[in-house]
N, C-alpha and C positions, 0 to 999 in steps of 0.2 A: 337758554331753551325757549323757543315760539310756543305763547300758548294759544295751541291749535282748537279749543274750546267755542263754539260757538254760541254756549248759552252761558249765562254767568249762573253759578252752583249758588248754593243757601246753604251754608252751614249747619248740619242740625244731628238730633242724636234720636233716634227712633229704633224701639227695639223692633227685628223684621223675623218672619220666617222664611228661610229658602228653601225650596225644592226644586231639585236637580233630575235630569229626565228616570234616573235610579230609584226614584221615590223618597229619595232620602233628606231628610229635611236637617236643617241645620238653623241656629238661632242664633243673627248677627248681629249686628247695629252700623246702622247710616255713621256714614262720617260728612255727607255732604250729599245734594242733591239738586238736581234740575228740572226741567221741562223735558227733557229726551234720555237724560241716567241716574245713575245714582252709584255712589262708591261706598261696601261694602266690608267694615274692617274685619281682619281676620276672626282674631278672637281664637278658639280652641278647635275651629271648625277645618276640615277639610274642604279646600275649595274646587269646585270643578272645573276643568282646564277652560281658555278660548276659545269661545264658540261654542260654548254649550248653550244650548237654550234651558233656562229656567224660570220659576216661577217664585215673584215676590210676594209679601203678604204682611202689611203693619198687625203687630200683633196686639197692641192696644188702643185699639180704633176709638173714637173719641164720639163715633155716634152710633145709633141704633144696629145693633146688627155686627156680623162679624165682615172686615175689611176683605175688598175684593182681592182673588188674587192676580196680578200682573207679568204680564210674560215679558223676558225680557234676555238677551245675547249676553255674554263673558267677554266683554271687549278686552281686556286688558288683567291680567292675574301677576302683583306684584307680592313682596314679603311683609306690608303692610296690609293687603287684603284684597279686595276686585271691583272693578270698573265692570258696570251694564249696561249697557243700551236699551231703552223701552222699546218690545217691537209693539206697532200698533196694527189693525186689520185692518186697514181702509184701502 
């Protein structure tokens, strides 16, 4: 299999909140992350199909204040968990 990845991932475990355009929030954890995604292990959670847009959000922010939240695409929903795209607004 070609890895089609353009940025190299960081391994790392961070617990996250997701909310889904439903409002529905779900409490995941990173299995790896980049400059442009991040992958999402399942966990107990319901995942929303591809191509949803939702909203990230590290949930033990490590400075002042509560972590922003980050919007981000369903590229990819496998039985291990999901693949997002960061969208940016520029």
């Amino acid at each position: 299999m070609d890895n089609k990845r353009r940025e190299s991932r960081l391994p790392i475990q961070l617990d996250v909140e997701l909310v889904a355009d439903d409002k529905k929030e779900s409490s995941l954890q990173t299995r790896d992350l980049s400059n442009s995604g991040v992958y999402l292990e399942k966990g107990d959670s319901n995942l929303p199909p591809e191509g949803t847009i939702v909203h990230i959000r590290i949930k033990n922010s490590m400075g002042e204040g509560e972590a922003p939240l980050v919007k981000a695409r369903v590229v990819r929903v496998d039985n291990d968990g999901l693949a997002l795209a960061f969208i940016t607004d520029d």
